[in-house]
Wavefront OBJ file of the C-alpha trace (Angstrom):
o trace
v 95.039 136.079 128.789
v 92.040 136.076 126.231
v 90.489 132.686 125.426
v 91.948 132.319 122.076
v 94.963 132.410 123.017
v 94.713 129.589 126.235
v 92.807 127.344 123.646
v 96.133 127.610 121.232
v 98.543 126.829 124.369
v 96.311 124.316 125.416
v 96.546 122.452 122.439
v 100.009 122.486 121.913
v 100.513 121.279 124.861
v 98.242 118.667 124.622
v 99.878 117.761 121.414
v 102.860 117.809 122.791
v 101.817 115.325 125.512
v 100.349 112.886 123.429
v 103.386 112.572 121.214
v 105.907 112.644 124.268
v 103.669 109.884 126.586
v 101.866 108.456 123.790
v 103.930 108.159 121.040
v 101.946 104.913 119.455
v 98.393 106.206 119.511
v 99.413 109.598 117.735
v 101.618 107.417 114.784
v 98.030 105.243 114.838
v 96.369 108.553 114.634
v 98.324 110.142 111.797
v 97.646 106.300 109.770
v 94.043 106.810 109.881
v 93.689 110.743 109.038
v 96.462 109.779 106.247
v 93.724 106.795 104.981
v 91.293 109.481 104.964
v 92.650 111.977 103.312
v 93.862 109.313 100.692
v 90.799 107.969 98.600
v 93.572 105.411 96.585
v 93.572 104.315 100.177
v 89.638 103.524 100.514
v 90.134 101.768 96.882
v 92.792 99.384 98.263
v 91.159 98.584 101.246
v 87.609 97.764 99.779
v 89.834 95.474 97.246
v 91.395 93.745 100.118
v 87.800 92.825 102.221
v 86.386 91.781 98.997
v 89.732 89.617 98.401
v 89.662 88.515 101.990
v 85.967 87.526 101.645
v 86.472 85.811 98.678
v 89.869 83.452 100.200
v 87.299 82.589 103.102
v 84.988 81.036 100.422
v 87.623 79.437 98.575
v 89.470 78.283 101.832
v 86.531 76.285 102.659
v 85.820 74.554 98.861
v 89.807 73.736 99.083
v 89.476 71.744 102.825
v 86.697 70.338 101.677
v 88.231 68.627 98.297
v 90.989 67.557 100.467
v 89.060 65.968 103.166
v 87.234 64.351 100.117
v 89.966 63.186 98.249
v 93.575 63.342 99.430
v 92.942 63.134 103.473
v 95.281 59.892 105.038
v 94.113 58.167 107.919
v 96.024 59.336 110.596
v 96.602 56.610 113.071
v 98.147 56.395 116.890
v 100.558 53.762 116.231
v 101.912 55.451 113.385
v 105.449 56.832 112.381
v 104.863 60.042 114.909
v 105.288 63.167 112.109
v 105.047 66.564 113.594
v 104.423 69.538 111.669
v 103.915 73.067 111.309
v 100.173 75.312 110.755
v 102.005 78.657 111.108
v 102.214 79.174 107.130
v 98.667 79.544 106.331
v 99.217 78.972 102.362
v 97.434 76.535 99.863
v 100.413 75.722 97.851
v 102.588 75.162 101.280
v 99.671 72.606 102.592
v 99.194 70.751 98.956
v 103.342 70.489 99.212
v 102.951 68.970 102.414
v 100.333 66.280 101.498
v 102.966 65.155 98.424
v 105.359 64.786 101.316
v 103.341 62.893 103.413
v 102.120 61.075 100.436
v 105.980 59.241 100.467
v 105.733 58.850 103.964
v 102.665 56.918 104.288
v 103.686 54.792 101.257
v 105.899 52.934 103.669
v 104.204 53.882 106.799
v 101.090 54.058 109.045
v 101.538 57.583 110.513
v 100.477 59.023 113.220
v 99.934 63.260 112.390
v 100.400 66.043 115.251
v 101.165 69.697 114.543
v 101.328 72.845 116.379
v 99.505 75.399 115.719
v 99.327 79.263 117.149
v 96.434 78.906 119.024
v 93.699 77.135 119.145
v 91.550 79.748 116.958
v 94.531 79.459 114.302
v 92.323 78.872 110.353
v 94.853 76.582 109.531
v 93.733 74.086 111.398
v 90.657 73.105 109.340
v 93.264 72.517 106.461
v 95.289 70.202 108.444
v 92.447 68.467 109.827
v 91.127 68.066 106.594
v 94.292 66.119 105.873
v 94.216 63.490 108.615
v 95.661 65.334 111.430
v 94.077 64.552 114.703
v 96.260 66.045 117.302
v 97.658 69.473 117.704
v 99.302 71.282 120.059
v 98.992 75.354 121.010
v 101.827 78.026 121.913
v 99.112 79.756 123.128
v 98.661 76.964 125.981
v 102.297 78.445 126.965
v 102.043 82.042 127.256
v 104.999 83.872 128.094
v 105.524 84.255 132.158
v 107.363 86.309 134.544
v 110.295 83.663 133.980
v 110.430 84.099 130.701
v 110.556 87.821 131.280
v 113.491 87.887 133.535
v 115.616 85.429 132.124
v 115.781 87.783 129.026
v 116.052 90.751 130.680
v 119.009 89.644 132.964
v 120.757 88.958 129.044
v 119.617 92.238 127.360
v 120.846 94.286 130.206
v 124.297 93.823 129.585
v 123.784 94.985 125.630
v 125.292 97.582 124.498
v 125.757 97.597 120.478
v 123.707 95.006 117.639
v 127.378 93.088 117.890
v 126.093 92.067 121.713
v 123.326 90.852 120.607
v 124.856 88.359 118.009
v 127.540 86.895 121.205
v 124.266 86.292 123.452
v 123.339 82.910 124.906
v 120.133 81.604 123.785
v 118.397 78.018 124.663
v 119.878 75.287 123.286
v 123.002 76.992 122.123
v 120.619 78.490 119.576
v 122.589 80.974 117.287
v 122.078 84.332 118.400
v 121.633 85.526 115.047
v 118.330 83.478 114.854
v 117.259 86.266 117.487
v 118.649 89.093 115.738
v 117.201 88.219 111.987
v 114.110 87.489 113.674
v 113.701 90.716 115.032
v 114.656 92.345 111.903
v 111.887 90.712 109.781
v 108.984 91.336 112.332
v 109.851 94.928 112.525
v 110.596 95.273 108.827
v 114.183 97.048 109.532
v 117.728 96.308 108.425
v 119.550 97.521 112.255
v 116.476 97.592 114.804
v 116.809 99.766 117.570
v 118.409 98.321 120.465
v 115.851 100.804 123.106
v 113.103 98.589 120.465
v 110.635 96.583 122.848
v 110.882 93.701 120.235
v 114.046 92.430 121.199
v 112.358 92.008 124.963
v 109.352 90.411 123.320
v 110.949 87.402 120.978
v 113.618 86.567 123.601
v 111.179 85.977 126.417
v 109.188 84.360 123.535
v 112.279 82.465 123.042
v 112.108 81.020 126.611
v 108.127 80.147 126.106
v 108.882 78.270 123.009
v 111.726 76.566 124.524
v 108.791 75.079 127.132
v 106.525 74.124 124.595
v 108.788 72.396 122.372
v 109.861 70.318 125.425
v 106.326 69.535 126.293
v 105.723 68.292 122.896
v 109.102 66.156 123.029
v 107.938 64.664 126.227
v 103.915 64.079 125.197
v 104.988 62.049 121.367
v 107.708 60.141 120.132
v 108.947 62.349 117.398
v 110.149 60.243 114.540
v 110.173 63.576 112.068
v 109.489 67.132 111.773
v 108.075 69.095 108.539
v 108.330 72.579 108.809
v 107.259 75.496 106.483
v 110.527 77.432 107.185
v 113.712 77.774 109.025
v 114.854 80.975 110.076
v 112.583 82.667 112.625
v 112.822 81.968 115.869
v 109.749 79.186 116.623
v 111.211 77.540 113.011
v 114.796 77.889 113.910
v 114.877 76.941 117.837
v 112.387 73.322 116.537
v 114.974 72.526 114.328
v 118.018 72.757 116.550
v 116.243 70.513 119.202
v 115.070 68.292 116.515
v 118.346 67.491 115.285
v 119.738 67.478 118.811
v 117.656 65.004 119.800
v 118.758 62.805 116.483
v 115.427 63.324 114.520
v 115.422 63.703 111.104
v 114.059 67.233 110.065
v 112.830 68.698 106.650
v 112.049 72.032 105.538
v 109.298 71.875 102.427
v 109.599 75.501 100.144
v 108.991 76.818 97.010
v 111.782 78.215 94.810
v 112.012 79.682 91.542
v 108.250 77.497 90.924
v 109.742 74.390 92.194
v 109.015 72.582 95.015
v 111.920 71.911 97.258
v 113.056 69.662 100.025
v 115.819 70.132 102.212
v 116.853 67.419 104.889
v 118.539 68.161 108.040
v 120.588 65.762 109.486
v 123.115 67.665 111.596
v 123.563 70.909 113.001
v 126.087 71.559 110.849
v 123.402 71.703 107.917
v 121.908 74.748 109.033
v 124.447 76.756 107.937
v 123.178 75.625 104.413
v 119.575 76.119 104.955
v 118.544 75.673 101.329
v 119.388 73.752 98.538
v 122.883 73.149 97.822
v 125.296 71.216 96.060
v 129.072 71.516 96.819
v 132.039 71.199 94.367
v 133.672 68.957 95.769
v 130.515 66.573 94.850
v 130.506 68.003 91.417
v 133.842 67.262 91.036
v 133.440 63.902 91.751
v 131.313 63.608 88.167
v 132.482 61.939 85.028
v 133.539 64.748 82.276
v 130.676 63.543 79.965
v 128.012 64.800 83.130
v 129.467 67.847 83.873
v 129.194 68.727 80.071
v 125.708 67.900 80.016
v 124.875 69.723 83.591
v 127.022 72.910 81.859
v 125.036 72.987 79.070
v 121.924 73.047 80.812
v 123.270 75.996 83.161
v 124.172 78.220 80.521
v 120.535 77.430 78.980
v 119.123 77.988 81.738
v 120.806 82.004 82.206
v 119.835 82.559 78.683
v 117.603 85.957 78.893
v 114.773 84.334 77.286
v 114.448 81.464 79.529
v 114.783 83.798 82.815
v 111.601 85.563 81.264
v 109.688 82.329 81.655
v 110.217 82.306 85.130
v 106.874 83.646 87.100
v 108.622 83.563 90.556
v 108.613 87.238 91.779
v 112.156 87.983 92.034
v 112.937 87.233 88.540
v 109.647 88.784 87.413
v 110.603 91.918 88.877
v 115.014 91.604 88.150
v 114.233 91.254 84.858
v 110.913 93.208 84.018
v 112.303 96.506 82.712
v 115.058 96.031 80.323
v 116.242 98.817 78.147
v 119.762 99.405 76.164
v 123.421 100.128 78.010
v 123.418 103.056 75.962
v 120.261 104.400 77.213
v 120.724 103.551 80.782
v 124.100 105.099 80.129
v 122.848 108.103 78.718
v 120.347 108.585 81.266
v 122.935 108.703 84.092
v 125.209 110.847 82.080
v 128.516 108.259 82.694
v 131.592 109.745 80.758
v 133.287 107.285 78.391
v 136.421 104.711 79.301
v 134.902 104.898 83.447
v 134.938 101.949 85.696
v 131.349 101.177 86.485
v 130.991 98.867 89.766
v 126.957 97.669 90.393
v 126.171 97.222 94.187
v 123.087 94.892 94.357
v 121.252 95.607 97.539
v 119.622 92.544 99.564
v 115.683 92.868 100.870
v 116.884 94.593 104.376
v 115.480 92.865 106.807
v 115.120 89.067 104.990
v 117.557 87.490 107.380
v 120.770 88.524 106.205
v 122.495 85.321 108.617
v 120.853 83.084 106.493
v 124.569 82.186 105.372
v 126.525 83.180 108.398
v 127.537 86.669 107.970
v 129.966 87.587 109.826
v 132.361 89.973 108.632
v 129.572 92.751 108.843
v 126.440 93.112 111.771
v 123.566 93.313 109.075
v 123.338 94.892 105.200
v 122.507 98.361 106.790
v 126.481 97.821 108.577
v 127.614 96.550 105.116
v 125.678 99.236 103.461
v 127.369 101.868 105.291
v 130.772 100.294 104.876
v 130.378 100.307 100.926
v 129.081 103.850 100.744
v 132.142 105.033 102.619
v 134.455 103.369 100.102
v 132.627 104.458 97.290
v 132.892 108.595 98.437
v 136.267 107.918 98.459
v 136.867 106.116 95.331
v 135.764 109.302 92.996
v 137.147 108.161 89.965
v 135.066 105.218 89.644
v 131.240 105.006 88.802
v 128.988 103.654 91.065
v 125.336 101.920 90.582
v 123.507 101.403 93.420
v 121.026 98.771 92.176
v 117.931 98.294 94.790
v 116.511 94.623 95.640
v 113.577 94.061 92.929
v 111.342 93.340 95.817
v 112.359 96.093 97.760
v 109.106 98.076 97.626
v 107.337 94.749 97.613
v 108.818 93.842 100.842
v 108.339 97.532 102.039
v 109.230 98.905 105.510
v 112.645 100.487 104.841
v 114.030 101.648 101.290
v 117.499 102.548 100.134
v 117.083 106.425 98.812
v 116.883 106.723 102.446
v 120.618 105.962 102.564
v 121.366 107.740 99.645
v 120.749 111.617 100.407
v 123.375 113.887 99.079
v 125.636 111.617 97.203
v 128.751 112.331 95.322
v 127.933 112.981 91.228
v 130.079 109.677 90.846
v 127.499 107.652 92.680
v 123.800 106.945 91.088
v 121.337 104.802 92.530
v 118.929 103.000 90.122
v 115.513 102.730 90.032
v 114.314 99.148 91.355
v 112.902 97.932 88.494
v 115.666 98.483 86.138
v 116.979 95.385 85.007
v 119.590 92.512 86.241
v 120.535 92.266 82.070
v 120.829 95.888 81.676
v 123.081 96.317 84.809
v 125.429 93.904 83.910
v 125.886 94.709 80.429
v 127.443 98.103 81.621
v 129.110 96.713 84.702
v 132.467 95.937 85.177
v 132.325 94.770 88.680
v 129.384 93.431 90.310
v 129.526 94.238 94.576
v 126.819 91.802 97.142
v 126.844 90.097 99.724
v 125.712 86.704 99.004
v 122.946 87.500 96.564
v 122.040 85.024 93.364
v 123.056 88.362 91.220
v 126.461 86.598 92.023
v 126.334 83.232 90.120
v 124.269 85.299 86.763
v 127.240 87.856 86.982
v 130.247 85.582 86.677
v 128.336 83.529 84.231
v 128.200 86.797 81.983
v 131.878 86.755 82.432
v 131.404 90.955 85.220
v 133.463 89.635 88.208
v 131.826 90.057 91.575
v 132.836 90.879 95.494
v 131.126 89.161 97.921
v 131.566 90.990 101.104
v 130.945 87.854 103.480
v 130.014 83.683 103.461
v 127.590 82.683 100.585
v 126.825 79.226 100.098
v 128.672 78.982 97.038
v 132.149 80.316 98.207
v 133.639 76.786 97.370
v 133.110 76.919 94.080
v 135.769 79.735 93.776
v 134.252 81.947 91.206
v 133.310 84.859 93.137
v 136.009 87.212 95.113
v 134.496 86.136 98.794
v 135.936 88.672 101.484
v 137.314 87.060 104.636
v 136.702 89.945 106.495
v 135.315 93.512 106.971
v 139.158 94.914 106.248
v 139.794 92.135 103.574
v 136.351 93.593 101.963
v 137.142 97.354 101.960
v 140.523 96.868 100.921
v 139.522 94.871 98.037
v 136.423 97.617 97.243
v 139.231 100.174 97.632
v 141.682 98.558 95.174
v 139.506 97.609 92.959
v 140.501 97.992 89.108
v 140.028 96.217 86.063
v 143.034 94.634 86.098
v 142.429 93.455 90.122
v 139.476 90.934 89.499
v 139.260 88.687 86.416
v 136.634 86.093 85.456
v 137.722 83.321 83.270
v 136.109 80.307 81.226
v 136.399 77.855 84.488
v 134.331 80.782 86.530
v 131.715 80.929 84.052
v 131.183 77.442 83.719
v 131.262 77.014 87.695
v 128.579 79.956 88.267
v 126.327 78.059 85.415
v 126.567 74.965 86.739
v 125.719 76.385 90.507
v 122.658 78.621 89.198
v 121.372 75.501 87.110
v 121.076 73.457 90.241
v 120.157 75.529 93.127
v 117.944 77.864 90.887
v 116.609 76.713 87.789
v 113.385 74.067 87.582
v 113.954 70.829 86.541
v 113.656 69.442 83.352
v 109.512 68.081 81.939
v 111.745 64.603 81.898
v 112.171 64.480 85.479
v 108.543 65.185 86.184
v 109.031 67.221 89.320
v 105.862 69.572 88.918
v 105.828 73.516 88.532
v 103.530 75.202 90.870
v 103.095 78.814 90.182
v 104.544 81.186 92.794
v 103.490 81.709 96.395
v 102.899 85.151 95.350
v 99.960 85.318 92.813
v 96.644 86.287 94.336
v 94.792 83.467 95.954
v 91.963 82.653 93.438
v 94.345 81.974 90.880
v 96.633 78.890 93.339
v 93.277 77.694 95.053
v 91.829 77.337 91.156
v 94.920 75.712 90.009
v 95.377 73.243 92.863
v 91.621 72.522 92.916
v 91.616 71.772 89.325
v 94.826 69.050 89.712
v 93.413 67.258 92.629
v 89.645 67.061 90.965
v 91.341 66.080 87.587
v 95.247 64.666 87.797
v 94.662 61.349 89.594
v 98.395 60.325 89.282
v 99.794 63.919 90.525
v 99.724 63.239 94.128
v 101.180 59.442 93.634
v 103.738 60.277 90.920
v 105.577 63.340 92.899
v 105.230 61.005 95.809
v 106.960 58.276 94.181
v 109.775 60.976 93.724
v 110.150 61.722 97.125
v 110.141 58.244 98.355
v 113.464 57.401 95.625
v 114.792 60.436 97.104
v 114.583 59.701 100.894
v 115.573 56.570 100.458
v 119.024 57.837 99.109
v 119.414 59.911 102.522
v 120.291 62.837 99.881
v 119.545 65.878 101.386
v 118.123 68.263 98.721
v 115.250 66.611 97.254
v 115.120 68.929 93.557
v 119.260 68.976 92.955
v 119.349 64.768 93.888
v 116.678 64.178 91.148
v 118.743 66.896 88.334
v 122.132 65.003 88.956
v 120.595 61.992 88.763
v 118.625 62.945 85.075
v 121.988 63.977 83.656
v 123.527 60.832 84.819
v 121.408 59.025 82.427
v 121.550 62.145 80.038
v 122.511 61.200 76.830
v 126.208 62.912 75.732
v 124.697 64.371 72.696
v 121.207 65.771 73.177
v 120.299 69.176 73.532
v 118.247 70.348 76.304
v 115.252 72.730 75.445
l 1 2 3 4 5 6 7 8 9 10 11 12 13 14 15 16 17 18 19 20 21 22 23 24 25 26 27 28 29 30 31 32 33 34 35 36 37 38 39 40 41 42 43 44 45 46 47 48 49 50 51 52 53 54 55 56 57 58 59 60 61 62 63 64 65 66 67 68 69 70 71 72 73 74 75 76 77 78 79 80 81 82 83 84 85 86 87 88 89 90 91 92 93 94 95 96 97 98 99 100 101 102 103 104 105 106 107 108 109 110 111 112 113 114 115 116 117 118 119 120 121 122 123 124 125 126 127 128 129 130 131 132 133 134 135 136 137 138 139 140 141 142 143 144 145 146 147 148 149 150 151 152 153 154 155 156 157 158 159 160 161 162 163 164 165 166 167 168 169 170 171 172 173 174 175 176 177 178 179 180 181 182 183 184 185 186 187 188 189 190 191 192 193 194 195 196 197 198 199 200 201 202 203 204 205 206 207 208 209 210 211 212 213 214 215 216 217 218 219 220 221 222 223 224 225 226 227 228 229 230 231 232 233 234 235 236 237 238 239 240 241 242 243 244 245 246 247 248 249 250 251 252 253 254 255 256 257 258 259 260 261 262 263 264 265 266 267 268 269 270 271 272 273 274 275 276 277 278 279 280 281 282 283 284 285 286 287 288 289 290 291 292 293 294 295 296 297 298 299 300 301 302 303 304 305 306 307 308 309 310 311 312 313 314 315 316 317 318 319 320 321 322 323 324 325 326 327 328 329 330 331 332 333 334 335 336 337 338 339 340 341 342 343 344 345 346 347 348 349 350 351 352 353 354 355 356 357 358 359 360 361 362 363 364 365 366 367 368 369 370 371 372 373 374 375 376 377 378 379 380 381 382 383 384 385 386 387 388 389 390 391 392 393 394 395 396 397 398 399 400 401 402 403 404 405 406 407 408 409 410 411 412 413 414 415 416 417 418 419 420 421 422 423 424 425 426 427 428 429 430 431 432 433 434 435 436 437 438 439 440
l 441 442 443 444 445 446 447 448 449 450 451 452 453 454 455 456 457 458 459 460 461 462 463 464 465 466 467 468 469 470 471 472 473 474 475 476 477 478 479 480 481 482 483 484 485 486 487 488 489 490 491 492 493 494 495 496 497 498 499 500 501 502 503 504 505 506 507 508 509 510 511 512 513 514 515 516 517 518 519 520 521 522 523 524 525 526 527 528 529 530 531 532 533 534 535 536 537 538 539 540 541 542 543 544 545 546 547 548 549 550 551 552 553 554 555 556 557 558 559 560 561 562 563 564 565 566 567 568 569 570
């Protein structure tokens, strides 16, 4: 056989080795000669040292001002308050030293937090404000223990709805596990052959150790954390209230800083924000007016503009006219038009206790299927607004070879010009609910929400229930009247909408901007704003002392209270 030729078959199989035995270093392989071959790629990545290079600098200036200025002496006897560094965010951090700020106005505390490992950058920011102790996961690496007490539980898992009827420490909802899983991988149904799900349940076990060490080391009178949902967040909380402390979850939404208290395990089913109807309806008339009035401000167009946080940025950006859109998609006069509004895939879709469908990829599928057989009908398949943001997994890789009745829209078209065509809007849980009703296009939710007791949206109470009401849908089915609209106002106003100048909660632009602009903004109110830090502390304090447990809506019912009957709201 000439040379040639046994060089060719060499290679091949070679080739064929390397992608059969090592399947991760040829996808690492096929990365880099894609960055070479791609100079945009060069651009982006000199952008992102120089970036990098530049937060370093400015990481530094900001621990320093805080050491300087804002940095609470920390002391043993203390109010023990335990916290997260796995967020490694300015805005999160400057949040956390307004919260502390209420604390310490009534107490000497004593600061601990835990911290990835002992190399962790965050560190320096928490030291710089008074925290003296910390504690490493790293000091509790995963062990052979670990290891086979999740393998004996994986082993008998056969489907994704196995892995949401597991057992996990401290009766620790399984779905915890499974969202968790979902996010790292960026992936609506992971695959169950995936090494991950190995990985984060033995990690599971590891943190369950560590947590335990820390519970038996301090006297935990209250834990801060950055989130909720992942596993290290999630499994902290559930001991936490378990062992009858009082937890708190600091965010960001929508520019406003919000604090959700955590009593009972019951209250993380509600992770965020919330405000039932039955509390509403325990209002005089004259408040509910005034709290109305400020909803339906609030979902005027022009006033969602204002609104820098990145999901409204990006589901309202690119507006154009019905007829237009229309037009474009060619959709024959006097034809129902339903909108499906797709979720970001893999951003926890338990949050609210799904359970009438495994994840959105299982609801995804279930929805296509009706809509193929519902021909007469229009639908829009609307993508999340973040969706390329977010990245990982996209849905025109759902949508190959759909019926002509079917279009999917481009991401950035806009929430105002969908529902202006829409006759039915189709989610799971999403906020495109409460701005739909409130526009008067009725909406399907195909499982829980966190506003099903507020009755204006059509909540399926199972997967059946769901696809027989997508199934049956027509325009005489579903109605949305005055009540709804008013209800989904109300809702948006309180869970979404910042609160009024008068209340003097503080807007902090969005998590998302690039990091010179929040470490120049937060630098420039701590140098200059010598009442910011003691004012939105003095808010917190009223707050906790009402054992309310959502910081942002407490203070908004509480303004309308006092709300004079006939003034109108800007």
């Amino acid at each position: 056989m000439p040379q040639k030729e046994n060089k060719i078959i060499f290679m091949k199989l070679f080739k064929i080795k390397i992608n059969y035995m090592y399947p991760k270093i040829s996808k690492l392989f096929t990365k880099i000669l894609k960055f070479f071959l791609d100079p945009r790629r060069w651009i982006i990545a000199y952008q992102r040292w120089i970036e990098n290079k530049n937060k370093s600098k400015l990481w530094l200036e900001f621990d320093e001002i805080l050491k300087n200025k804002l940095k609470i002496q920390s002391k043993s006897e203390g109010e023990v308050i335990l916290v997260d560094g796995l967020w490694d965010n300015p805005n999160h951090f400057f949040r956390l030293r307004i919260f502390l700020e209420a604390l310490y106005k009534k107490n000497e505390l004593y600061l601990i937090a835990f911290l990835k490992n002992r190399n962790s950058r965050s560190k320096e920011t928490l030291s710089a404000l008074g925290f003296d102790k910390f504690f490493y996961i790293s000091d509790f690496p995963i062990n052979d223990e670990d290891k086979k007490r999740a393998l004996s539980i994986l082993k008998s898992v056969k489907s994704h709805e196995d892995l949401l009827k597991i057992k996990l420490p401290e009766n620790l909802p399984p779905y915890i596990l499974y969202d968790t899983v979902l996010k790292i991988s960026k992936h609506p149904q992971t695959n169950l052959s995936s090494e991950l799900w190995m990985e984060n349940l033995s990690d599971l076990y590891r943190l369950d150790r560590f947590y335990n060490h820390i519970f038996k080391t301090s006297n935990i009178k209250k834990i801060v954390l950055s989130h909720v949902r992942k596993n290290e967040f999630g499994l902290l909380l559930q001991k936490g209230i378990k062992r009858k402390i009082t937890c708190f979850n600091i965010y960001a939404a929508y520019e406003m800083m919000r604090i959700r208290r955590f009593d009972d395990l019951c209250d993380l089913e509600k992770p965020m924000e919330t405000y039932s109807y039955k509390e509403y309806s325990t209002l005089e008339d004259n408040i509910k007016e005034s709290i109305i009035k400020a909803g339906k401000n609030y979902l005027n167009p022009g006033n969602l503009n204002k609104n820098t946080d990145i999901n409204f940025t990006r589901a309202y950006g690119m507006q154009s006219s019905k007829i237009d859109l229309k037009k474009r998609l060619s959709i024959p006069k006097g034809k129902t038009i339903v909108t499906v509004y797709f979720h970001s895939w893999y951003d926890f879709p338990h949050a609210y206790g799904m359970k009438n469908f495994t994840d959105f990829l299982d609801w995804t599928n279930s929805t296509l299927k009706i809509a193929r057989k519902r021909k007469d009908i229009v639908w829009l398949l609307k993508p999340h607004p973040c969706e390329s943001w977010y990245g990982g997994f996209f849905l025109n890789q759902l949508t190959k070879n759909l019926p002509k009745n079917i279009h999917t829209l481009d991401e950035s078209t806009s929430v105002l010009t969908a529902l202006e065509i829409s006759d039915f809007s189709v989610t799971v849980h999403g906020t495109i609910s409460l701005e739909s009703v409130a526009k008067g296009v009725p909406v399907i939710c195909a499982d829980k929400t966190w506003f099903e007791d507020w009755n204006f949206a059509y909540v399926a109470s199972s997967k059946s229930d769901y696809e027989e009401k997508l199934l049956n849908i027509n325009v005489n089915s579903f109605k949305v009247n005055k009540k709804m609209q008013n209800k989904a106002s109300v809702c948006a106003y309180l869970t979404m909408a910042p609160a009024e100048q008068e209340i003097k909660i503080k807007r902090l632009i969005s998590d998302h901007f690039p990091p010179s602009k929040i470490f120049s903004d937060l630098m420039k109110i701590i140098c200059k704003d010598n009442s910011y830090i003691n004012d939105q502390g003095d808010l917190i304090m009223n707050w906790l002392e009402s054992n309310n447990k959502n910081f942002c809506i407490y203070h908004k019912i509480n303004f309308h209270k006092d709300y004079p009957k006939n003034r109108i709201i800007n």
